[in-house]
N, C-alpha and C positions, 0 to 999 in steps of 0.2 A: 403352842406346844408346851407342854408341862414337863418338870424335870420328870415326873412319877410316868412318862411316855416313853423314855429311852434310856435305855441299861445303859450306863457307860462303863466299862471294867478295863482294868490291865490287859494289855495284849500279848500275845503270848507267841512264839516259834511260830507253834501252829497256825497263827493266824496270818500267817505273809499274805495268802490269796485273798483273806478278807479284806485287808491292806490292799493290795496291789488292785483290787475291785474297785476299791473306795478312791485311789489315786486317779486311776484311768477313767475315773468316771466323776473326777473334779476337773484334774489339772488343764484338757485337753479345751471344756467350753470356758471354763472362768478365767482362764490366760491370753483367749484368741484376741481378746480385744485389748490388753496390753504388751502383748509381743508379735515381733515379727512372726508369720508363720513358717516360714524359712527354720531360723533360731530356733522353733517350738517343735517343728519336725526335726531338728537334731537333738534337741534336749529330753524330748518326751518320754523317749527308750530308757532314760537313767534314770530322771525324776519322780517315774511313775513304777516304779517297784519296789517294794515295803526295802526295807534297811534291816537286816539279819542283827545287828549290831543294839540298834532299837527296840526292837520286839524284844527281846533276852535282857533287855537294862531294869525293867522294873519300874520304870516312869514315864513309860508309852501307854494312850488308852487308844481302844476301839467303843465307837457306840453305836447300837445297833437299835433301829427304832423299826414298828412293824416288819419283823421280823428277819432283816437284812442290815449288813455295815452300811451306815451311812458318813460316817465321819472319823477321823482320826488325829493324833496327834500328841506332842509328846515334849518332852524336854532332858538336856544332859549336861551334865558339867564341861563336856569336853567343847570346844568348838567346834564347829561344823567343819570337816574336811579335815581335822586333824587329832592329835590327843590331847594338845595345851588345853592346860585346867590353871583358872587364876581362882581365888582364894571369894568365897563370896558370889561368885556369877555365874548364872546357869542360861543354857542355852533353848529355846522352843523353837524344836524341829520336828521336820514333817506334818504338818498340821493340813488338813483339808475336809473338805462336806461338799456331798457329790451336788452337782447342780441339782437344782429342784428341791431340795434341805437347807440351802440357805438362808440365813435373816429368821430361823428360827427359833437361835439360843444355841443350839451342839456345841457350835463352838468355843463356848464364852462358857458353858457347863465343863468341857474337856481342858482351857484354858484356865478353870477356877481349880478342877484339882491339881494339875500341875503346879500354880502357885499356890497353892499351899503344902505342896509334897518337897518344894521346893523352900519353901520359906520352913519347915521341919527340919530340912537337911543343913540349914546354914547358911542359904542363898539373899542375899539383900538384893543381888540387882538380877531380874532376867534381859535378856537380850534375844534378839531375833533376827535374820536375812530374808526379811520379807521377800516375796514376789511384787510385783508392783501394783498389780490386781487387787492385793489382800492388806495395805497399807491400812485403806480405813478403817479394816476390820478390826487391826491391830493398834492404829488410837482409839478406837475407839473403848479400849480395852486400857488404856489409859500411856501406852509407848508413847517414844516421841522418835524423831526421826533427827537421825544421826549425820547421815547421809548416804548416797549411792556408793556397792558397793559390786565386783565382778565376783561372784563365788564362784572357785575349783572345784570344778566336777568332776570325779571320777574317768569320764571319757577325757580328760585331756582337754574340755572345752569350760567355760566361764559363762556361768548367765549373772544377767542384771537384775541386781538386787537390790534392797532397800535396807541398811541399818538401823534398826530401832532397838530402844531400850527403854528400860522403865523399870523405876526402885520396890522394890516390892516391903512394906511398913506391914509389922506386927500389928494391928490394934486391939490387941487382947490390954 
């Protein structure tokens, strides 16, 4: 697949269902074989609905390839779960490509605008709460791994996650 195959653009309010499509039809198969499914029938319900918060930031995309979302994903200063903002590091949240779109580039195309939306804003380092599922994808992209961490979800409940980061270098 060619970048010239798949519009990738800003996401927008309106797009939560394109969102919430593109979640429910990643998170569900690319997790069963890293998490309990127990854990995944309680997490499902929170993790799989667009973020109102994200879509309105201005550094969330959708990409959409024959002619439906396929993938999504995004980044923001604040950390995840809450409003701290440290000086220099941005966070990549929400990120997903529904099964069967995988291992085709989406990600790594939606991943490249972010860091560099990001590296305009003033960002040196991104960081990410991987799933455990998506670690490779995210060295692959050159993170490194930090260590395991419990993210606070919204329901009051904690999944297992993976801390990674990685410097993000001008080379202009």
């Amino acid at each position: 697949m060619s970048e010239h195959d798949v519009l990738i653009r800003l996401a927008l309010p309106d797009d939560a269902a394109a969102v919430t499509a593109v979640l429910r039809a990643s998170y569900p198969d690319l997790m069963a074989e890293a998490y309990d499914p127990e854990l995944l029938a309680l997490m499902l319900p929170t993790i799989t609905r667009a973020n109102p918060a994200l879509l309105a930031s201005g550094t969330y995309y959708l990409a959409e390839a024959e002619g439906e979302p396929v993938a999504c994903g995004g980044w923001a200063r604040e950390m995840p779960g809450s409003l701290k903002v440290e000086p220099g590091i941005g966070h990549l949240r929400h990120f997903a490509t529904r099964a069967g779109w995988t291992g085709r580039g989406i990600g790594r195309l939606i991943y490249d605008r972010c860091e560099s939306q990001a590296r305009a804003a003033g960002v040196s380092i991104l960081e990410c709460f991987s799933s455990r599922n998506a670690e490779p994808f995210y060295a692959s992209l050159g993170f490194h791994t930090i260590g395991e961490i419990d993210v606070p979800m919204s329901n009051g409940m904690t999944f297992p996650s993976i801390h990674m980061r990685r410097e993000i270098i001008d080379d202009v």
